[in-house]
Wavefront OBJ file of the C-alpha trace (Angstrom):
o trace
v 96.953 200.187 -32.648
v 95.103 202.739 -30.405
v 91.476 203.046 -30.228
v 90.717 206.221 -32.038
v 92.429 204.313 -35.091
v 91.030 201.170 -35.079
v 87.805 203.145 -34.869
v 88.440 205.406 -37.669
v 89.609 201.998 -40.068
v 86.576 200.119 -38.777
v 83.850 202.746 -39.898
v 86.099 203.316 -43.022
v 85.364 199.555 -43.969
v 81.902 199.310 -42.886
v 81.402 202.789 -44.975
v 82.733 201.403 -48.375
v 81.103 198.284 -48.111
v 77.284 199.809 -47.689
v 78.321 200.873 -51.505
v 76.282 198.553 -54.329
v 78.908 196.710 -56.412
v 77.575 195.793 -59.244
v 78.791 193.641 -62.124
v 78.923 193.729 -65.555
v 74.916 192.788 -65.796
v 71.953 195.443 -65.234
v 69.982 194.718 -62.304
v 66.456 193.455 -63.024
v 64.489 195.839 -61.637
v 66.370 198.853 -63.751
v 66.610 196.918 -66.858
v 64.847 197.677 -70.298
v 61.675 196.365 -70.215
v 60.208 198.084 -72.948
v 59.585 195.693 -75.762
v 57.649 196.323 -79.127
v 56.695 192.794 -80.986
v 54.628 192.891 -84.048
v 53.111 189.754 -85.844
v 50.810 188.114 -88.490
v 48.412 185.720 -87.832
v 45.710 183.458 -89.507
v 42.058 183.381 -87.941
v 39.100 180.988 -88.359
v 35.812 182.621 -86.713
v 31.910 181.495 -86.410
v 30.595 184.888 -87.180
v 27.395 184.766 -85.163
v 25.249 185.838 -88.511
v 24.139 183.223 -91.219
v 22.003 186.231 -93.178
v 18.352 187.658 -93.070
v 19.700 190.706 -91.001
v 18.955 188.000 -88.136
v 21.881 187.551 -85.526
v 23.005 183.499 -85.213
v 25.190 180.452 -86.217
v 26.546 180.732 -89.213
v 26.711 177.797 -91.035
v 29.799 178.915 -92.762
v 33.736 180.051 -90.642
v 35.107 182.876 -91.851
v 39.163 182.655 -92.444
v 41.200 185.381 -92.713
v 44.236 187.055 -92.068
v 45.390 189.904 -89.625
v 48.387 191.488 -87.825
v 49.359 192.482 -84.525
v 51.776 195.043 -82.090
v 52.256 194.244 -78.511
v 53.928 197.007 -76.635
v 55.468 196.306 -72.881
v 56.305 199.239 -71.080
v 56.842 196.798 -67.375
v 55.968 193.503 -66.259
v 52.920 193.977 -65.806
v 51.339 197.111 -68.358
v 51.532 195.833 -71.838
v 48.964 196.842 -74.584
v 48.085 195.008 -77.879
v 46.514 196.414 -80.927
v 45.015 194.230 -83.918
v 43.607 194.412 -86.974
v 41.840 191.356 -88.571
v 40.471 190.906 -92.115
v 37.944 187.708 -92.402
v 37.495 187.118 -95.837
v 38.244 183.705 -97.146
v 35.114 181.102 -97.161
v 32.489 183.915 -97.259
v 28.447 182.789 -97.186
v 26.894 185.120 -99.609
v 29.421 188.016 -99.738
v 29.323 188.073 -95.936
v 32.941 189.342 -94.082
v 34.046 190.835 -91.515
v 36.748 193.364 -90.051
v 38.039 193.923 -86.823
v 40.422 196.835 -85.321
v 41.192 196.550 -81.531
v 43.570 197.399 -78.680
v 43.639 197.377 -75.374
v 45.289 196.071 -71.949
v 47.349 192.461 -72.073
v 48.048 190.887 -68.927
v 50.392 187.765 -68.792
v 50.466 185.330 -66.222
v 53.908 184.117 -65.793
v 53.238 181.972 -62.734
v 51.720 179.441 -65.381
v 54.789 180.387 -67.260
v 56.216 176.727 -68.909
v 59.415 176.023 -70.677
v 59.267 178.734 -73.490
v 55.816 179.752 -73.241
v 54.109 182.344 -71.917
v 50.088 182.722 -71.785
v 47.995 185.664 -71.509
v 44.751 187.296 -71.300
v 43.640 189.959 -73.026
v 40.546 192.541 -72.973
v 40.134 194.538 -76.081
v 37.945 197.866 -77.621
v 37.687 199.200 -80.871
v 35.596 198.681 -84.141
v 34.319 195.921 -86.358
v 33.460 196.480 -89.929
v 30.454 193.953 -91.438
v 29.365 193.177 -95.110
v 26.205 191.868 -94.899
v 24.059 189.264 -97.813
v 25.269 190.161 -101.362
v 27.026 193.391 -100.572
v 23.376 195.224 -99.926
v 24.477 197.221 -96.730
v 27.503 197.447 -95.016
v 28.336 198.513 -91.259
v 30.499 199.627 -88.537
v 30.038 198.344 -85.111
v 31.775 198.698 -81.611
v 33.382 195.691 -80.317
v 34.526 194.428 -77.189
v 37.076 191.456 -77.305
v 37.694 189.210 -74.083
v 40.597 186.182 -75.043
v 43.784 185.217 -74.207
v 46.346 182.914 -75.583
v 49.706 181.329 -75.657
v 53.178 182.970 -76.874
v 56.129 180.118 -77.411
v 59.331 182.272 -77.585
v 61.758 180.197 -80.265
v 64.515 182.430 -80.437
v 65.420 186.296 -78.708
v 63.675 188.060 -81.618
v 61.005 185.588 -82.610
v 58.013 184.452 -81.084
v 55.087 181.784 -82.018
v 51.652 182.936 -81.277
v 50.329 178.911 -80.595
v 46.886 179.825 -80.100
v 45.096 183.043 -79.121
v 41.463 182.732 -78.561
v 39.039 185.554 -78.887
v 35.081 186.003 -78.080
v 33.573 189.210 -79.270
v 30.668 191.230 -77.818
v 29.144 193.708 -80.483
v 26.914 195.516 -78.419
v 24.563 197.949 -80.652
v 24.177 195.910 -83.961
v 21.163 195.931 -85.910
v 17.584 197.156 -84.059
v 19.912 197.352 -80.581
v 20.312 193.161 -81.053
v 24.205 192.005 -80.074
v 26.239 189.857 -82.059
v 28.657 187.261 -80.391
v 31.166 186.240 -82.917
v 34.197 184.324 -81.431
v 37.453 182.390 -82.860
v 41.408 181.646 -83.038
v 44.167 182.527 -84.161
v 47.772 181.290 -84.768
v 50.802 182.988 -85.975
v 54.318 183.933 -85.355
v 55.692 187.235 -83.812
v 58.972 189.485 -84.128
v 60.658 191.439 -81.060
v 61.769 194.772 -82.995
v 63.445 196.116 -79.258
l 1 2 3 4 5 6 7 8 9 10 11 12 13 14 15 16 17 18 19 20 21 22 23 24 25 26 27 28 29 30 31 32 33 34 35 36 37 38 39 40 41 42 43 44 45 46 47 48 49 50 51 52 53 54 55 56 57 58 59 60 61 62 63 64 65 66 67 68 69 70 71 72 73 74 75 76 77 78 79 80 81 82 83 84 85 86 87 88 89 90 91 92 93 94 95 96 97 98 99 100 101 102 103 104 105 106 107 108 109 110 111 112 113 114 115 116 117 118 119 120 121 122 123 124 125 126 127 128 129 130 131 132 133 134 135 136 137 138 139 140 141 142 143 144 145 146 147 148 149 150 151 152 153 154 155 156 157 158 159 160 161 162 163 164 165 166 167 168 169 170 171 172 173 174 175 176 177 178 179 180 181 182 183 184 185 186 187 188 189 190 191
């Protein structure tokens, strides 16, 4: 074979096999990762007001229900929105409402077996019946938590615990409330 040749087949190889073979799997980095999950939950929460307009333990939980969307666009931008209704076990008529969203990070270095946690920091509004229906209110709230996902299948998802502590900043004469609580419930992947 003369030089030229052997040259000319030798950068023809090296040429074809700088292509990207790929199989029949999509690589990770250019795979979906947009997922939308959405879930119910059940909630237990010290309110942080026992009545008198005063802002403090509450010698009665509040239990109620609520619902939830997580949205992940990548790895590592993900948003969740909920929406919380505490009305179960009420002390003199008083409830409260929550409606949040905001960034969720998960940290899957501590990932284990199935489950995944997360923290999450949260914005939005809080609605608040106060002693025997005399006044109600709506409040900002800031929400700093986090909490445990258990996948059990593709689609469906167990929400093992999800803690939450709450930060109403401007309640009543510029005093803050502090409710906190958890949550458990179970999640479905739409896509």
């Amino acid at each position: 074979m003369k030089p030229l040749a052997f040259l000319v087949l030798l950068s023809g190889l090296l040429a074809t096999a700088s292509f990207p073979l790929r199989a029949q799997v999509v690589a990770s980095a250019s795979g979906r990762q947009f997922t939308l999950t959405a879930g119910a939950f059940g909630s237990v929460f010290q309110p942080d007001y026992g009545g008198g307009g005063i802002a403090g333990t509450s010698t009665n939980r509040l239990y109620g229900v609520g619902t939830y969307v997580d949205i992940k666009f990548t790895r590592w931008i993900q948003i969740e929105g909920e929406a919380r209704w505490l009305r179960f076990n009420q002390l003199d008529n008083i409830n409260q409402t929550n409606y949040l969203i905001g960034p969720r990070l998960p940290i899957p270095h501590a990932r284990f077996w199935r489950a995944t946690p997360y923290a999450k920091a949260l914005v939005g509004l809080a609605d608040m019946n106060f002693d025997f229906n005399v006044i109600t209110g709506r409040f900002t709230a800031l929400a700093y938590g986090g909490g445990v996902d258990w996948r059990l299948t593709r689609k469906i998802s167990v929400r093992a615990i999800d803690f939450e502590y709450q930060q109403w900043p401007k309640w009543l004469n510029n005093e803050q409330l502090f409710p906190y609580g958890v949550s458990v419930g179970i999640g479905y992947k739409i896509f």
